[in-house]
ZAMARGU-4260 file (C-alpha; in steps of 0.2 Angstrom, whole numbers, plus 5000, padded with zeros to 4 digits):
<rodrens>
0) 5201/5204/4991 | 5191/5194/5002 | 5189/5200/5022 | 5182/5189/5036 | 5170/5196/5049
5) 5168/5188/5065 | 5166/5191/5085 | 5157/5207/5090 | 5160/5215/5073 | 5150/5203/5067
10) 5137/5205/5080 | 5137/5222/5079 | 5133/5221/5060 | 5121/5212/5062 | 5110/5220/5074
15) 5111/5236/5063 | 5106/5225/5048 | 5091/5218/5057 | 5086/5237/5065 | 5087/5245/5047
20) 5076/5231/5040 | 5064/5225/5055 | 5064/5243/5062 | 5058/5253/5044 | 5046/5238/5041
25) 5038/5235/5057 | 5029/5254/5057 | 5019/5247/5043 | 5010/5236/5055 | 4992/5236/5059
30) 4979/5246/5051 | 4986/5262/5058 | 5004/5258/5050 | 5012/5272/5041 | 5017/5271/5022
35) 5034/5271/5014 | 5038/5278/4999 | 5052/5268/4987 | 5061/5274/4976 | 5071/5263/4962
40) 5081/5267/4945 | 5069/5253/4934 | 5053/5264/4938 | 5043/5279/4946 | 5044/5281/4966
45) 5028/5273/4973 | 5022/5273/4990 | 5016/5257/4999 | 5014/5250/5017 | 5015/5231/5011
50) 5030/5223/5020 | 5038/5212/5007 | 5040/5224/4994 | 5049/5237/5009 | 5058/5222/5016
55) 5066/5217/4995 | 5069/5236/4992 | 5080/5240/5007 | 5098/5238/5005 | 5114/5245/5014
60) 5132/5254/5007 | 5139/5243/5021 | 5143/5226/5010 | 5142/5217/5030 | 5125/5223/5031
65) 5118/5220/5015 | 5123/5202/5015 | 5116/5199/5033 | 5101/5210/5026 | 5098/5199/5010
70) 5099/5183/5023 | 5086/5190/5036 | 5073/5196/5019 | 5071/5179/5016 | 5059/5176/5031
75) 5048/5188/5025 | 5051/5184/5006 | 5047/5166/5009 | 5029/5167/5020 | 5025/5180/5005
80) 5026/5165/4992 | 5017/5151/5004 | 5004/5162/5012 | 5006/5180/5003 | 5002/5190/5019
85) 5009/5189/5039 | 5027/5197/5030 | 5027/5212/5042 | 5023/5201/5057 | 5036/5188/5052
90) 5050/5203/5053 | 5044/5208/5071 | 5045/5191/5077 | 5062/5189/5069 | 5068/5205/5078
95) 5064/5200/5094 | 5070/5182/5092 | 5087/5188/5086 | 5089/5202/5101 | 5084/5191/5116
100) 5093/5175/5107 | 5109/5186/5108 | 5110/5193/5123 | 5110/5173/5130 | 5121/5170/5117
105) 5134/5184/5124 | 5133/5177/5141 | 5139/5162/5136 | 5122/5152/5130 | 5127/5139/5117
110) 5121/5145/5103 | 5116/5127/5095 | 5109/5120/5110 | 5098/5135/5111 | 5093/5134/5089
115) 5088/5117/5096 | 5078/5123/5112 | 5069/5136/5101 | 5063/5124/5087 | 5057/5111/5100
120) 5049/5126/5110 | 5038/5132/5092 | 5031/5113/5090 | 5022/5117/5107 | 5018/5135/5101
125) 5010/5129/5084 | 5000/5115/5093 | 4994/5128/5105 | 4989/5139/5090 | 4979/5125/5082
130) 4970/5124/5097 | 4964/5141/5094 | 4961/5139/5075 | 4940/5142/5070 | 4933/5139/5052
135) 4930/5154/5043 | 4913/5161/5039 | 4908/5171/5024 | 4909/5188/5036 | 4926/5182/5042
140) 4934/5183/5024 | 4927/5198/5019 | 4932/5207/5036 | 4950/5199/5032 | 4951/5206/5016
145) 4943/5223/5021 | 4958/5224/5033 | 4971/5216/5023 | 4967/5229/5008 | 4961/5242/5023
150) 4948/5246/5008 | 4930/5240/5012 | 4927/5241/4993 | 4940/5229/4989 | 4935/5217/5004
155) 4918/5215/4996 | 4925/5211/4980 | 4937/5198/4987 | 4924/5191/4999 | 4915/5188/4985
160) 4929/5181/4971 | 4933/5167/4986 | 4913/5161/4988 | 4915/5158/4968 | 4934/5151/4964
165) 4941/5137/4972 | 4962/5142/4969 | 4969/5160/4969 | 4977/5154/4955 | 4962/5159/4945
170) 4964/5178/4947 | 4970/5189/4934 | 4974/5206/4941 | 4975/5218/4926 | 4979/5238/4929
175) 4970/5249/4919 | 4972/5268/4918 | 4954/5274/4924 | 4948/5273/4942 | 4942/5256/4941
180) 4938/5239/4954 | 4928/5225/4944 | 4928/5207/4943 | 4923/5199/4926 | 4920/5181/4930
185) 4923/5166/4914 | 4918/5149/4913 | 4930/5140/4901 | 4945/5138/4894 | 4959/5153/4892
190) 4977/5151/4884 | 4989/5163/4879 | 4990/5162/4859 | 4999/5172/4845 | 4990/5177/4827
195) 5003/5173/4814 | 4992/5188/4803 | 4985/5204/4809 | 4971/5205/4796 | 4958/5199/4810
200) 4959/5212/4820 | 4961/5227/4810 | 4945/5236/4812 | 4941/5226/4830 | 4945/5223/4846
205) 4940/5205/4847 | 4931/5192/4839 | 4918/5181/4846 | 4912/5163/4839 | 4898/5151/4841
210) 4898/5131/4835 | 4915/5130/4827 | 4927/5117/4820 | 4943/5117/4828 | 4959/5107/4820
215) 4973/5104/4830 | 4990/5100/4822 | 5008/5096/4832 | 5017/5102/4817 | 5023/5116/4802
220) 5006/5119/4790 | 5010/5123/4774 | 4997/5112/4761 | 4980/5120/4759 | 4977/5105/4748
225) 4978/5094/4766 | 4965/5103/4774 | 4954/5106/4757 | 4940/5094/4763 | 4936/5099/4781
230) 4938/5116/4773 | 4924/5113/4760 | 4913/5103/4776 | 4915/5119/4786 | 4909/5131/4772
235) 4896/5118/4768 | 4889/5120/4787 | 4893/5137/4787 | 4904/5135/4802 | 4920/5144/4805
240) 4936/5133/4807 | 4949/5138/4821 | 4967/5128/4816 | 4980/5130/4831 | 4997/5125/4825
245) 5014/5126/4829 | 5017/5139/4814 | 5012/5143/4796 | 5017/5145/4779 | 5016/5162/4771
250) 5007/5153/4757 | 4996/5147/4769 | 4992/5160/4778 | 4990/5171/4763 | 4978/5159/4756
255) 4965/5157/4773 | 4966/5176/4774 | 4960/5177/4756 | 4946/5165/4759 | 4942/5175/4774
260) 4941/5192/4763 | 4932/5185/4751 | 4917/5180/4764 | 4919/5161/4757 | 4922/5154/4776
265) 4929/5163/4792 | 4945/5153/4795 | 4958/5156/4811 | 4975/5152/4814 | 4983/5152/4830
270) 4998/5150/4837 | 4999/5144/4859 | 5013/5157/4864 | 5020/5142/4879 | 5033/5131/4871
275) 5041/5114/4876 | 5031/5105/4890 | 5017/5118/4891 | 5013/5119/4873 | 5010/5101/4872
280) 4998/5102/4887 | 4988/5115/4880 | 4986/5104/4864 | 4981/5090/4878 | 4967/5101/4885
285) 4961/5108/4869 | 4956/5092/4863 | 4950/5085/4878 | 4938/5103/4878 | 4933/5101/4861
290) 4934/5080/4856 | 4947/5084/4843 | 4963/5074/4840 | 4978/5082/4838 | 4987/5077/4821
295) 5006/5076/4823 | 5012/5077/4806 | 5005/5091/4791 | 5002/5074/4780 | 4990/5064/4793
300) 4976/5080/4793 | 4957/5071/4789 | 4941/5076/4793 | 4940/5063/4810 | 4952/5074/4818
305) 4942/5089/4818 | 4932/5093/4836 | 4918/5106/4839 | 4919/5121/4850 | 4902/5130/4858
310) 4907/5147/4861 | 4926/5154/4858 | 4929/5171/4862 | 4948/5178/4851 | 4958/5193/4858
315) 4976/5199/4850 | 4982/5188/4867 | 4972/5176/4872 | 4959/5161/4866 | 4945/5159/4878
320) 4930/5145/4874 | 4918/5137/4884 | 4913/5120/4887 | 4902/5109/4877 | 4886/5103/4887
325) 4893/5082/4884 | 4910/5085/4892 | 4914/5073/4906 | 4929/5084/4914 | 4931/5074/4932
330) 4942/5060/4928 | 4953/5077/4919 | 4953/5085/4935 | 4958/5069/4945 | 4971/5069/4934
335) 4978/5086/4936 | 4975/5084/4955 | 4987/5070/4957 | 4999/5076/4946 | 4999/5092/4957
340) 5005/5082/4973 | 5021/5076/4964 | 5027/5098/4957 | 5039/5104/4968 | 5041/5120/4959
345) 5032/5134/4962 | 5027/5142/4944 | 5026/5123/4938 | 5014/5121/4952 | 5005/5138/4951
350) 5002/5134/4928 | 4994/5116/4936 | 4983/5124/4948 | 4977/5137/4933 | 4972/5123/4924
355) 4962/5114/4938 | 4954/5130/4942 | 4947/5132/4924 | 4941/5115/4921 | 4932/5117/4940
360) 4925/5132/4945 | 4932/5144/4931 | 4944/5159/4933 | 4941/5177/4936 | 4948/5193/4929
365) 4950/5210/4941 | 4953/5227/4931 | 4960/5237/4945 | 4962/5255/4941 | 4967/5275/4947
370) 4972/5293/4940 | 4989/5290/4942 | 5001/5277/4942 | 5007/5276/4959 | 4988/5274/4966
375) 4986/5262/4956 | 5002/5251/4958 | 4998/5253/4978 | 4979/5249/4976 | 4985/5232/4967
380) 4997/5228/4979 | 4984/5230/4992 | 4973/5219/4984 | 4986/5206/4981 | 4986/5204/5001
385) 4968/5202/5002 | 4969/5188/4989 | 4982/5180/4997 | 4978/5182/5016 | 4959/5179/5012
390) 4961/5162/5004 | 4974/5157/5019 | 4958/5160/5029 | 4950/5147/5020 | 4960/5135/5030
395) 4955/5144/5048 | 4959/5157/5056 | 4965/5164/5074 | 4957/5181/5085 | 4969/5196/5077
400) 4977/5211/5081 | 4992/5200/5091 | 4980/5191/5102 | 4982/5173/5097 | 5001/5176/5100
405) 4998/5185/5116 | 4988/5172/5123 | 5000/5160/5120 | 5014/5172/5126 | 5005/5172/5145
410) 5002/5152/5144 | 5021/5149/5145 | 5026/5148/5162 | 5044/5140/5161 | 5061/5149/5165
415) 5069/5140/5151 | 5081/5151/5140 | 5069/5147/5122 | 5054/5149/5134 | 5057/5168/5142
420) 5064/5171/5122 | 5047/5165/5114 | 5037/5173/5129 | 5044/5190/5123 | 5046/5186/5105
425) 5027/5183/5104 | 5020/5199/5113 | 5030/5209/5100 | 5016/5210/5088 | 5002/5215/5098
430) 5013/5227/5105 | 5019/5236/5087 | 4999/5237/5082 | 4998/5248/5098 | 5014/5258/5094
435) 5008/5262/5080 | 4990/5266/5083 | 5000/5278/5097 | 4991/5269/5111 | 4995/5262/5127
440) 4999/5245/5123 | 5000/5239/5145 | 4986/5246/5148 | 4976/5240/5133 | 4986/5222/5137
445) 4979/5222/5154 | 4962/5223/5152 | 4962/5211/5139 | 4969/5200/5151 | 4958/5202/5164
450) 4945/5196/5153 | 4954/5182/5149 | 4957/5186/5133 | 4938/5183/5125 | 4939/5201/5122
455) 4948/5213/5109 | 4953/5229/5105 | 4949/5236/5087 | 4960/5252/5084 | 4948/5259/5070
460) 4934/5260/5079 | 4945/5263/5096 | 4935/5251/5105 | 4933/5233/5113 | 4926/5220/5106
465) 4919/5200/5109 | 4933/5188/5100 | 4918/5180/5095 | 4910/5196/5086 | 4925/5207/5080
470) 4930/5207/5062 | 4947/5208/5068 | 4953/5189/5062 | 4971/5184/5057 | 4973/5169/5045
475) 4978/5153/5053 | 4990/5149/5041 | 4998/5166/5041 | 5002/5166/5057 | 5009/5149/5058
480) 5021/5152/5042 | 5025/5169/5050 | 5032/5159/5066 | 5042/5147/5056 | 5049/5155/5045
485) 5054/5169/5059 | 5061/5156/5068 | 5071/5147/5054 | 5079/5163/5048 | 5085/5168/5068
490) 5092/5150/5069 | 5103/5153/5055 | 5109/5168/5060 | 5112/5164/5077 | 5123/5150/5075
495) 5135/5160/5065 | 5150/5167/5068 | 5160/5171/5054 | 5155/5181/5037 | 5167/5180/5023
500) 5164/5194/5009 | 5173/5204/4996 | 5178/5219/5004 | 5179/5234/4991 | 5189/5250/4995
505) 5179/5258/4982 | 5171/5256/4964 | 5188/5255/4952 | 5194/5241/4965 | 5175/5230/4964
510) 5179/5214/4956 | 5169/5210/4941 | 5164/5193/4938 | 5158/5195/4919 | 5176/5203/4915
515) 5185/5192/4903 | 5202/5188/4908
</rodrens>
């Protein structure tokens, strides 16, 4: 049965939707936020102070407030995916927004001429924020990362990752069981592969290979017979042959691990664990890393195909080699660059900008680690955030803490409805951070005022600060995605006024959609 909620049911539901979500999120805010702990059916309670992850566990009995609920998320979900940090902020702005927009609203405020008044009243906000936006120095991102993780030994291990990859793309975070922070940096080449035999690694954890033959082939292998001669080259030369295919014969397999038992040559068959699309452009870069030519059929193997690797490194899960000294790799990252610009979707986009990363400046792995699992889970998710909102700084960044909005906030000196809404909305932040720090946000408002705002106020050291010398920086680009997407989520729920749901009167009556009739 479907029921429809409208008027001041509607309105009422909705601002209990956005107090449970903004109003358990927003104590999280600033580096004296509190924690929440969540628990969940799939996995062991954990504790955490990162917003997004609050914000996509919160739900409601009420089905009214869980779907105004699951709307309103999406600010915070979406400036997690563009920017990966500012999602707490993005949830006080929406707060405010929505609470001062309807109290116009209920006095008779049109509410799409005041969406429109709002929108045009952000374009002024952002060029205002521009205006403020400095280029980050090396100090800068290791203080954002200190207080994005609020861990100094992560910031430093952050600060340093960004001064040595280009794309955040190329971080792998793995969680180990020890108490553990370290970045292993690798030039080259890295693929996810299967072994289609387990003899290599029975008595190792990995194997590692200098100057060997690699043959790639687009296709079943099953004739030893096609591959006798570059076989017979490779023991010859005493080189070791790598053959990545799209499977193997048992016979074949057999027959290469018996040649590898009996020390005659040491011969490796791979498998890339990516199908369809991907698989064919690991082939691509394979052969562009090693000069080898992939052979499409099982029939059209010669030794011309075959291509050199320096240095390969083998692991049950991953292939890893590094580059030969006469590789000419920028036209191949021109390439991936531009074909970059035309991916709209996000894990497309995210595999493309792996592969530039490894062909430019090289990835990075991060073993990340505590006693328990619950440390650790938080300890990662913590370092997520300074990856994220440390590369954002990259592109510039703002004075923290709320100040940049606050600024802005006292520079808006009209009466419009958008402009006192904005004017409050934008304060909101600043004023949380001091709430939460248990201080008192006027008074601290007032004096940075009074020095027209070229001063700060750091709430762990509980004193004031030079813009120009505090540690306390925001990401421009957080900011700006916080205000936006804020905004875009308050729009849409502003200008409705009806909510059509299944109403349930209890579990028996819930409509199934999977039940076959």
């Amino acid at each position: 049965m479907k029921k429809v909620v409208r008027g001041k049911e509607l309105r009422d539901k909705m601002a209990e939707a956005i107090d449970l979500l903004c109003g358990t999120v927003k104590q999280t805010l600033g580096p004296m936020g509190s924690n929440v702990i969540i628990d969940h059916s799939s996995f062991q309670p954990f504790i955490t102070n990162d917003g997004v992850t609050i914000a996509k566990n919160i739900e409601s009995d009420d089905e009214v407030v869980g779907a105004i609920i699951e709307i309103a998320k999406e600010a915070s979900i979406k400036t997690d995916e563009n920017v990966g940090d500012g999602t707490t902020t993005t949830l006080v702005l929406l707060e405010s927004l929505i609470n001062l927009s309807q109290k116009y609203i209920d006095n008779g405020v049109n509410p799409l001429v005041l969406k429109k008044s709002l929108l045009e009243k952000l374009d002024e906000i952002i060029k205002k924020l521009e205006d403020l936006r400095m280029d980050a120095t090396l100090d800068n991102l290791i203080n954002i990362a200190n207080v994005s993780a609020n861990d100094r030994e992560i910031g430093a291990l952050v600060g340093d990752i960004v001064q040595n990859i280009d794309e955040k793309q190329a971080i792998t975070i793995k969680e180990r069981s020890e108490s553990i922070l370290e970045a292993k940096y690798i030039k080259g080449y890295s693929c996810p592969i299967v072994h289609p035999s387990e003899y290599y690694f029975q008595d190792k954890k990995n194997i590692s290979l200098d100057e060997a033959y690699i043959l790639i082939i687009n296709d079943f292998v099953s004739d030893v017979e096609s591959i006798s001669d570059i076989l017979n080259d490779a023991m010859a030369n005493e080189k070791a042959l790598v053959i990545v295919a799209k499977d193997f014969d048992d016979y074949f397999i057999n027959e290469m691990v018996s040649l590898n038992f009996e020390g005659k040559i040491k011969c490796f068959m791979l498998k890339i664990a990516e199908y369809g699309v991907r698989e064919r452009i690991i082939e691509k870069d394979l052969e562009v890393i090693t000069g080898a030519h992939i052979v499409e059929r099982n029939s059209d193997i010669t030794g011309a195909n075959v291509g050199r690797i320096k240095h390969l490194y083998l692991d049950k899960e991953s292939l890893k080699m590094s580059y030969r000294d006469d590789i000419k790799l920028n036209d191949y990252i021109g390439n991936i660059e531009e074909e970059i610009k035309n991916i709209e979707d996000a894990f497309d986009r995210e595999f493309y900008q792996r592969r530039k990363a490894m062909f430019s400046k090289g990835m990075v792995e991060i073993n990340i680690g505590a006693p328990t699992k619950t440390e650790c889970h938080e300890k990662k998710m913590r370092l997520d955030d300074a990856i994220y909102s440390t590369f954002a700084a990259k592109k510039g960044i703002l004075p923290g803490g709320g100040i940049s909005l606050l600024k802005i906030a006292e520079s808006i000196d009209e009466d419009s409805e958008a402009s006192i809404i904005w004017k409050e909305a934008l304060k909101k932040p600043f004023e949380q951070i001091m709430i939460n720090a248990f201080l008192n946000g006027e008074e601290v408002k007032e004096k940075i005022k009074k020095e027209d705002y070229k001063i700060i106020y750091n709430v762990c050291k509980e004193q004031y600060e030079s813009v120009n010398d505090t540690n306390i920086v925001d990401a421009f680009l957080v900011v700006r995605n916080s205000l936006i997407n804020a905004c875009s989520i308050a729009n849409m729920l502003l200008s409705t006024k009806s909510l059509v749901i299944n109403e349930y009167q209890n579990n028996m009556n819930k409509v199934n959609d999977y039940t076959e009739i």
